[in-house]
N, CA, C and O of each residue as an XYZ file, in Angstrom:
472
protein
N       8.458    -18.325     -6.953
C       8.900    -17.262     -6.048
C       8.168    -15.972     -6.405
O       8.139    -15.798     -7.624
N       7.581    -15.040     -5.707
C       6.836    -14.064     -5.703
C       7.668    -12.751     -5.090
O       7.983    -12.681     -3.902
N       8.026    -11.555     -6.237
C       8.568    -10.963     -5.603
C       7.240     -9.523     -5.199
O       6.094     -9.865     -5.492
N       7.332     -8.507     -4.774
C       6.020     -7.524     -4.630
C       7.060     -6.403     -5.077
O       8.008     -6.509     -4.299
N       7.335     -5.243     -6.101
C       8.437     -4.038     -6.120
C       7.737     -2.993     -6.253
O       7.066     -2.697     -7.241
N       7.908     -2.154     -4.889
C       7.526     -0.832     -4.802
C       8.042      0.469     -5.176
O       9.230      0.765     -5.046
N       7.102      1.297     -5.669
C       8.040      2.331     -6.015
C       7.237      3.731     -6.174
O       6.075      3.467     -6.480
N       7.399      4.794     -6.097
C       6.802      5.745     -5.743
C       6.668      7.463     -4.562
O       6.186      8.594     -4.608
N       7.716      6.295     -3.362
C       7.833      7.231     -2.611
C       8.364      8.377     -3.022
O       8.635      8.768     -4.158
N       8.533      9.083     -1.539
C       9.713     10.327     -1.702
C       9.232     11.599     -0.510
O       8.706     11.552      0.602
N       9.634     12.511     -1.242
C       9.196     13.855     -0.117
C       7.902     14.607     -0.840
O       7.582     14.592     -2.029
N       7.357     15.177      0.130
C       6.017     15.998     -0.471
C       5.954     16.857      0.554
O       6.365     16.388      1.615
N       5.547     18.043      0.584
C       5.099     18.995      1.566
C       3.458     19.002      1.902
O       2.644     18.583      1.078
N       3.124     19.457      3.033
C       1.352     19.271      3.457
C       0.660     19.511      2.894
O       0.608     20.727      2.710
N      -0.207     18.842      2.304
C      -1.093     19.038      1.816
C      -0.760     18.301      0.058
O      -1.322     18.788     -0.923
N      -0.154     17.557     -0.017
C       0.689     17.041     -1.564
C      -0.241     15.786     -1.782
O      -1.381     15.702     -1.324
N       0.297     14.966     -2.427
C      -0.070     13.820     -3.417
C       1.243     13.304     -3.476
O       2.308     13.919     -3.425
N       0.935     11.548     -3.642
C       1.990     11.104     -4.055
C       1.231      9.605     -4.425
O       0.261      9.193     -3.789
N       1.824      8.910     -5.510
C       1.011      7.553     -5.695
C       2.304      6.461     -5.636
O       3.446      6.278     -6.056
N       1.545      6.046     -5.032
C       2.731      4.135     -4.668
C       1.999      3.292     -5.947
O       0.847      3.294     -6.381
N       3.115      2.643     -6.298
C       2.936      1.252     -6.976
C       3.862      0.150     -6.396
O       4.967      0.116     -5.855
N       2.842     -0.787     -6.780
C       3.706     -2.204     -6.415
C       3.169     -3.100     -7.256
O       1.946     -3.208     -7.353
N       3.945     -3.786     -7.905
C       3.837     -5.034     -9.310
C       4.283     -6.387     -8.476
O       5.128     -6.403     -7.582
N       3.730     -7.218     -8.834
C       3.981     -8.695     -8.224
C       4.798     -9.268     -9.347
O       4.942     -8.538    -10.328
N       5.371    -10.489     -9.364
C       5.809    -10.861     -9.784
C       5.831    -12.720     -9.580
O       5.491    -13.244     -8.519
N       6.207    -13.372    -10.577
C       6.471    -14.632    -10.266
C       4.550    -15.130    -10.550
O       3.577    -14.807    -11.231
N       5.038    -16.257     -9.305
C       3.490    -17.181     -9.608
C       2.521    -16.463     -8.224
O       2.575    -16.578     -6.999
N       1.846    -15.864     -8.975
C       0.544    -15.007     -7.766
C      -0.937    -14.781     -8.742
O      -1.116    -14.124     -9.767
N      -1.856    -15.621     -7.938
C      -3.302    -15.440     -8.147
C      -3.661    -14.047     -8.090
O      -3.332    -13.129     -7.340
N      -4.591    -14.157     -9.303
C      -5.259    -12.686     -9.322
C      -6.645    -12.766     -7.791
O      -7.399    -11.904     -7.338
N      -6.496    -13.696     -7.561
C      -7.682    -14.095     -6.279
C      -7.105    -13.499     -4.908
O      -7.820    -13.257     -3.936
N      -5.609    -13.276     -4.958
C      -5.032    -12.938     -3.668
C      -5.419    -11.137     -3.779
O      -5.605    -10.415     -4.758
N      -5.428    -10.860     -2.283
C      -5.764     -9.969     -1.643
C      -4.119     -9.200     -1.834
O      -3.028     -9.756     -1.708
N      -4.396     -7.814     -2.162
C      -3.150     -6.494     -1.975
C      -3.146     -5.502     -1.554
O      -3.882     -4.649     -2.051
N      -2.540     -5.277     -0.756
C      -2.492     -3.747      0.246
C      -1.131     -3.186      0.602
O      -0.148     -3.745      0.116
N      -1.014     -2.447      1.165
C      -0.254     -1.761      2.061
C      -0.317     -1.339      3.680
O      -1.095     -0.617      4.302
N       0.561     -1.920      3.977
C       1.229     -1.130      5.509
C       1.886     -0.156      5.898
O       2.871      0.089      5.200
N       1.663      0.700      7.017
C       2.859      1.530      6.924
C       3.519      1.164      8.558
O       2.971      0.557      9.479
N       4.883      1.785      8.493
C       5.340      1.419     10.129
C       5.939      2.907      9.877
O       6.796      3.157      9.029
N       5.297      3.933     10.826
C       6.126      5.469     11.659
C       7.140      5.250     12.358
O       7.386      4.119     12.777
N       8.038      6.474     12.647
C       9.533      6.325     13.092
C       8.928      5.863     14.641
O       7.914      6.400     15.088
N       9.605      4.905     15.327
C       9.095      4.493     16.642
C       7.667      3.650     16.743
O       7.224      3.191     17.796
N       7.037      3.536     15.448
C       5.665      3.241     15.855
C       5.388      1.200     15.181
O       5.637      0.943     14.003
N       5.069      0.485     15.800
C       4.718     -0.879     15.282
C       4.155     -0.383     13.017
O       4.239      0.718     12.473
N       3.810     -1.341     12.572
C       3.347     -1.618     11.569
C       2.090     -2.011     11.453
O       1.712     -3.130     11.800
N       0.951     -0.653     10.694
C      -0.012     -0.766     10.795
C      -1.375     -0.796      9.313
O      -1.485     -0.060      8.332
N      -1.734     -1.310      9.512
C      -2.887     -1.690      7.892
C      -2.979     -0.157      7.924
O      -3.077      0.698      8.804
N      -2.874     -0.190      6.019
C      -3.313      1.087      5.775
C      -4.726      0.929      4.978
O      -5.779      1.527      5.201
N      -4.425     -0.110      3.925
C      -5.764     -0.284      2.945
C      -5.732     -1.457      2.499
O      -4.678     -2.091      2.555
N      -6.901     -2.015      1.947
C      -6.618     -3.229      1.071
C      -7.417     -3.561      0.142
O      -8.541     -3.129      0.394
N      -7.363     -4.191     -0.929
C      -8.092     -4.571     -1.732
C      -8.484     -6.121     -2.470
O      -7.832     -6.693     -3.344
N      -9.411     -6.454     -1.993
C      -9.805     -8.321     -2.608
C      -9.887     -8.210     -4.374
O     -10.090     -7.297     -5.173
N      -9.602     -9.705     -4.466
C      -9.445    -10.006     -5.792
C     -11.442     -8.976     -6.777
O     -11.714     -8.514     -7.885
N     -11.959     -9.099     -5.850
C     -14.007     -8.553     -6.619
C     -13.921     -7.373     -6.207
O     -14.973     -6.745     -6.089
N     -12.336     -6.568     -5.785
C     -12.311     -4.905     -5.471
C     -13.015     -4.585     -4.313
O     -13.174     -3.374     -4.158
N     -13.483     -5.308     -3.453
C     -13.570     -4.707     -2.283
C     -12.502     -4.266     -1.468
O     -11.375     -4.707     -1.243
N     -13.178     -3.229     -1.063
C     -11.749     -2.423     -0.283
C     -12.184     -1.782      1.428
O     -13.165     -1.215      1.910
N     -10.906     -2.230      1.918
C     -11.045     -1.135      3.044
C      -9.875     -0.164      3.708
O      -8.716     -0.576      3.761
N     -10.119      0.726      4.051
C      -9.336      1.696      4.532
C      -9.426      1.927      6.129
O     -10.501      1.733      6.697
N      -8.154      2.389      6.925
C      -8.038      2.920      8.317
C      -8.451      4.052      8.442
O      -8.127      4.926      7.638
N      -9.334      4.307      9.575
C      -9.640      5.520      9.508
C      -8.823      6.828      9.084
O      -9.146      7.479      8.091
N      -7.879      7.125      9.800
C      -6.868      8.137      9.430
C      -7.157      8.544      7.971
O      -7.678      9.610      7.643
N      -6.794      7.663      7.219
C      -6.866      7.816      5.491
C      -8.532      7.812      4.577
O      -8.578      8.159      3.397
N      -9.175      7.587      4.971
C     -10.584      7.388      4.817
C     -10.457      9.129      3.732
O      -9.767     10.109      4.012
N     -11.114      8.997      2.884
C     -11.190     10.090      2.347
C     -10.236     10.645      1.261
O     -10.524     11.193      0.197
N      -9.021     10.363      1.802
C      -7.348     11.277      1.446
C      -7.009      9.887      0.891
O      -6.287     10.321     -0.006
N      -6.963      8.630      0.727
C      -6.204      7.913     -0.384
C      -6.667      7.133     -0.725
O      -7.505      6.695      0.064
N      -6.528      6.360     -2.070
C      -7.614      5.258     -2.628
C      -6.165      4.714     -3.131
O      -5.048      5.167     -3.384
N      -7.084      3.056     -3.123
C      -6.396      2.047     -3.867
C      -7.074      1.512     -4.587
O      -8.302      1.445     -4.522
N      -6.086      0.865     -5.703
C      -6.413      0.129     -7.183
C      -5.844     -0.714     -7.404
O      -4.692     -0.549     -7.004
N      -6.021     -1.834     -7.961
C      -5.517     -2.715     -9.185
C      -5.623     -2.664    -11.002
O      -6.486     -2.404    -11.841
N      -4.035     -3.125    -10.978
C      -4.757     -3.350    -12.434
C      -3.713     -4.312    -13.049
O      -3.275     -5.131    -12.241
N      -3.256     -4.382    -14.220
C      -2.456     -5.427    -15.062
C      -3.153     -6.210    -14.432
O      -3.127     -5.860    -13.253
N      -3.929     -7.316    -14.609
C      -4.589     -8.653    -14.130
C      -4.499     -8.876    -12.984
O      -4.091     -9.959    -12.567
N      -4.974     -7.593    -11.979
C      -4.524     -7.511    -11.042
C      -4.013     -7.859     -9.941
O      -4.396     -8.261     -8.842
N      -2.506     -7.480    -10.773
C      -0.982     -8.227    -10.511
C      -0.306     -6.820     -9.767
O       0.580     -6.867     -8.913
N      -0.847     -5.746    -10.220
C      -0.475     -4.083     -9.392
C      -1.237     -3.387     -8.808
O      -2.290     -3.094     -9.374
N      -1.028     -3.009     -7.799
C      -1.570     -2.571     -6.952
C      -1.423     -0.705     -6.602
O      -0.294     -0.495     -6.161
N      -1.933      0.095     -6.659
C      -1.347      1.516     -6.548
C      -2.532      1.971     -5.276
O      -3.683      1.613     -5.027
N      -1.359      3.153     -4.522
C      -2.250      3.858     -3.635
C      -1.779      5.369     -3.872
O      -0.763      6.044     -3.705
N      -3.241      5.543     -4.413
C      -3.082      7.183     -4.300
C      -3.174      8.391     -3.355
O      -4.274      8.403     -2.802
N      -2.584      9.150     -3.081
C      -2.512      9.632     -1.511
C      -2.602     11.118     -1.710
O      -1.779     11.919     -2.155
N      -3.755     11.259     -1.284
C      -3.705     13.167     -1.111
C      -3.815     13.483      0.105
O      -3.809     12.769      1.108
N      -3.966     15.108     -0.071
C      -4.039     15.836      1.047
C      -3.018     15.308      1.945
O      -3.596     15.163      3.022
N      -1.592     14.882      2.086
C      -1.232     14.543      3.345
C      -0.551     15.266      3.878
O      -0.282     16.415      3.527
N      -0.060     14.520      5.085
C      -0.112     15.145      6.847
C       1.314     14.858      6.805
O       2.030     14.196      6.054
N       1.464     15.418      7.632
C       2.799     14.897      8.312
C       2.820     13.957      9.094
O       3.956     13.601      9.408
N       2.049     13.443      9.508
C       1.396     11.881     10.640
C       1.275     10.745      9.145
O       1.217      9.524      9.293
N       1.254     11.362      7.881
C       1.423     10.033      6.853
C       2.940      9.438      7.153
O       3.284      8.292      7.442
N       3.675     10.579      6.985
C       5.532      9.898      7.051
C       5.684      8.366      7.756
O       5.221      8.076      8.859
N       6.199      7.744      7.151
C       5.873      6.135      7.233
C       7.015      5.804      6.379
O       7.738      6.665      5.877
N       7.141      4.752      6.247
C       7.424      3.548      5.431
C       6.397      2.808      4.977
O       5.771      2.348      5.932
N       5.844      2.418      3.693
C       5.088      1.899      3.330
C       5.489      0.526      2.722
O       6.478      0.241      2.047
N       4.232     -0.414      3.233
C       5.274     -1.508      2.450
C       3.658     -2.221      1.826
O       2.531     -2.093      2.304
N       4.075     -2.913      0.707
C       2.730     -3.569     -0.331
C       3.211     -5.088      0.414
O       4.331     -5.530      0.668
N       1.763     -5.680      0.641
C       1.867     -6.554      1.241
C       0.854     -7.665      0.006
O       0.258     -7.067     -0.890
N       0.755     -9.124      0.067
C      -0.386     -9.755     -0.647
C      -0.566    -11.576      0.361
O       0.302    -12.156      1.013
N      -1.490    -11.844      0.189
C      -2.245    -13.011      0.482
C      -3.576    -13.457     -0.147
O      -4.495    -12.864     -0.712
N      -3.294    -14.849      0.201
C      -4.839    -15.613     -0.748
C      -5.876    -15.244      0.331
O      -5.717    -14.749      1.447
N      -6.704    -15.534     -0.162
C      -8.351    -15.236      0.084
C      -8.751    -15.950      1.475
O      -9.588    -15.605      2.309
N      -7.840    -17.107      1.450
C      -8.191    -17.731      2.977
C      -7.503    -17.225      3.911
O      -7.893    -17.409      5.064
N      -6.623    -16.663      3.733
C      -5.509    -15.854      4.519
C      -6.042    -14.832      5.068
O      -7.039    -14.271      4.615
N      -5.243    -14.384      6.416
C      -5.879    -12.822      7.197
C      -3.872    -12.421      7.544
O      -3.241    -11.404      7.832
N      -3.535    -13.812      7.310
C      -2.086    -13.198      7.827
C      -1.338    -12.707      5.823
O      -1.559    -13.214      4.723
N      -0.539    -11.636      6.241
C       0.409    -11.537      4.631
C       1.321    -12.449      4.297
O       2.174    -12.809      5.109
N       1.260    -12.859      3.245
C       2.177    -14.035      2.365
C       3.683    -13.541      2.285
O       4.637    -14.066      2.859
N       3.706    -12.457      1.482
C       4.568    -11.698      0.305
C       4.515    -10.600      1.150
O       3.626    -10.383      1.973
N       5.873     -9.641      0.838
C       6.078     -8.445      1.738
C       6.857     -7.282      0.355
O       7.680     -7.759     -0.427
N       6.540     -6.174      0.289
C       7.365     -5.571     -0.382
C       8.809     -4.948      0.467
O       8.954     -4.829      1.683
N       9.568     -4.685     -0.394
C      11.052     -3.877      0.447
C      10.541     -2.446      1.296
O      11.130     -1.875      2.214
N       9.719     -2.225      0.887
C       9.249     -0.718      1.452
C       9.909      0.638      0.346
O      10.634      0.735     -0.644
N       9.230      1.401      1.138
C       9.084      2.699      0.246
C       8.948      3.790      1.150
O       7.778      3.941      1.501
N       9.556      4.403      1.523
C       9.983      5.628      2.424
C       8.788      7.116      1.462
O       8.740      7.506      0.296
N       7.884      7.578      2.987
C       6.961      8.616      2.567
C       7.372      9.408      3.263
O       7.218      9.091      4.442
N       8.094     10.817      3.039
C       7.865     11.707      4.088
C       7.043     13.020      3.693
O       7.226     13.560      2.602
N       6.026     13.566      4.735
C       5.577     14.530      4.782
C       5.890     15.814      5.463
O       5.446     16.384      6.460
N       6.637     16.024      4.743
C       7.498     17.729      5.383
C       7.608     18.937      4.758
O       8.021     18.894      3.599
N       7.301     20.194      5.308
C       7.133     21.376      4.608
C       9.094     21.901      4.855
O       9.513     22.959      4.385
């Protein structure tokens, strides 16, 4: 059983920082792929970033610039670091993971509430 536990959120005002983590747990390949989603109040659930087991990464435009992601512990954790943000970040973020043959997510985290408000 694979659990994903996020943690990190909270409140920040414009222009802040805030870093997400998420630790896997259970039986998960360091080969599987880890990212995050976010879903806005009213809005579907949308890729934010991701990262393959050889660290390739990609990002949505929106964030391009303003947040990076990492692995590490055998990379079993996953962190996204988030600057400069907007008030269009406020989301729910959730750490998502899948194997390498996969395009759909395996594993889902509980989420993690971001808000960006002055």
């Amino acid at each position: 059983q694979v659990q994903l536990v996020e943690s990190g959120g909270g409140l920040v005002q414009p222009g802040g920082s805030l870093r997400l983590s998420c630790a896997a747990s259970g039986t998960i390949s360091s080969t599987y792929y880890m990212g995050w989603y976010r879903r806005a109040p009213g809005k579907q659930r949308d890729l934010v970033a991701f990262i393959t087991s050889v660290d390739n990464i990609y990002y949505t435009g929106p964030v391009k610039g303003r947040f990076t992601i990492s692995r590490e512990n055998a990379k079993r954790t996953v962190h996204l670091q988030m600057n400069d943000l907007k008030p269009e970040d406020t989301a729910v973020y959730y750490c998502y993971s899948h194997n390498a043959f996969s395009t759909t997510p395996e594993y889902w985290g509980q989420g993690t509430q971001v808000t960006v408000s002055s």
